[in-house]
Steps between C-alpha positions, in 0.01 A plus 500: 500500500481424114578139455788357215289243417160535610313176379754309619429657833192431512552128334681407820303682722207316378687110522588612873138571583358175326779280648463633885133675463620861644385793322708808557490633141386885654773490744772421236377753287725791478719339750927495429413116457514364131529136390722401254541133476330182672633203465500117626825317629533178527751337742620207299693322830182522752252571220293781660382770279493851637405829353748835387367819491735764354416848522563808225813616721684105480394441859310161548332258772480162486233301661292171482163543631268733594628561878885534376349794226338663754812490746721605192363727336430737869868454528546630184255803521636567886834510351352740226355752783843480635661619199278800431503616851890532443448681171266725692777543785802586188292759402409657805863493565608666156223768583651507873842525430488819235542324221379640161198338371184571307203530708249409261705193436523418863149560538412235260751267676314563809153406344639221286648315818194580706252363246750214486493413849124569553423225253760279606347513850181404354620228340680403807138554768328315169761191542477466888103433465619242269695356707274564831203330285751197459563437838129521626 
């Protein structure tokens, strides 16, 4: 995946691993995952801070310590798997169905959302040791 902003990327990826002490920099790399902002809220009313990640594509999870980042952002990459396995099944339709398309162009689909989900699913087996470690 080529990244919009790269250091920027990596800026948040490194703050996440200081904060919570989880590397998972090789499983993020060439993943559909990019980070776009990070950024602190404060609660005025209750005055609790929690965190906001937002993402390249405007989604974003919000969380407050290390065991609500973990739970969030699984969600989030589940719900990512979820959505590439669908654009897998629209194009196996469209090739099902007759309709005219450019097999080179599905081909690259194909690899794109299978190189997606791969490293998603590493991420995702990376994050349930984190959690698994936290619970021992």
């Amino acid at each position: 995946m080529i990244l919009k902003n790269e250091k920027l990327h990596k800026e948040i990826y490194e703050k996440i691993s200081s904060m919570y002490g989880i590397k998972f920099k090789a499983q993020l790399k060439d993943s559909p995952i990019e980070f776009y902002k990070f950024s602190t809220l404060n609660d005025i009313i209750s005055d609790k801070e929690s965190y906001l990640i937002i993402f390249a594509n405007k989604e974003s999870i919000k969380f407050r310590n290390k065991s609500e980042f973990l739970k969030e952002f699984m969600n989030y990459i589940y719900c990512k798997i979820l959505e590439l396995e669908n654009q897998f099944n629209e194009l196996n339709n469209r090739e099902y169905n007759g309709m005219k398309y450019d097999k080179n162009n599905i081909f690259m689909q194909h690899e794109e959302i299978g190189n997606g989900q791969y490293k998603l699913n590493q991420i995702l087996k990376k994050f349930e040791t984190f959690k698994n470690k936290k619970q021992d």
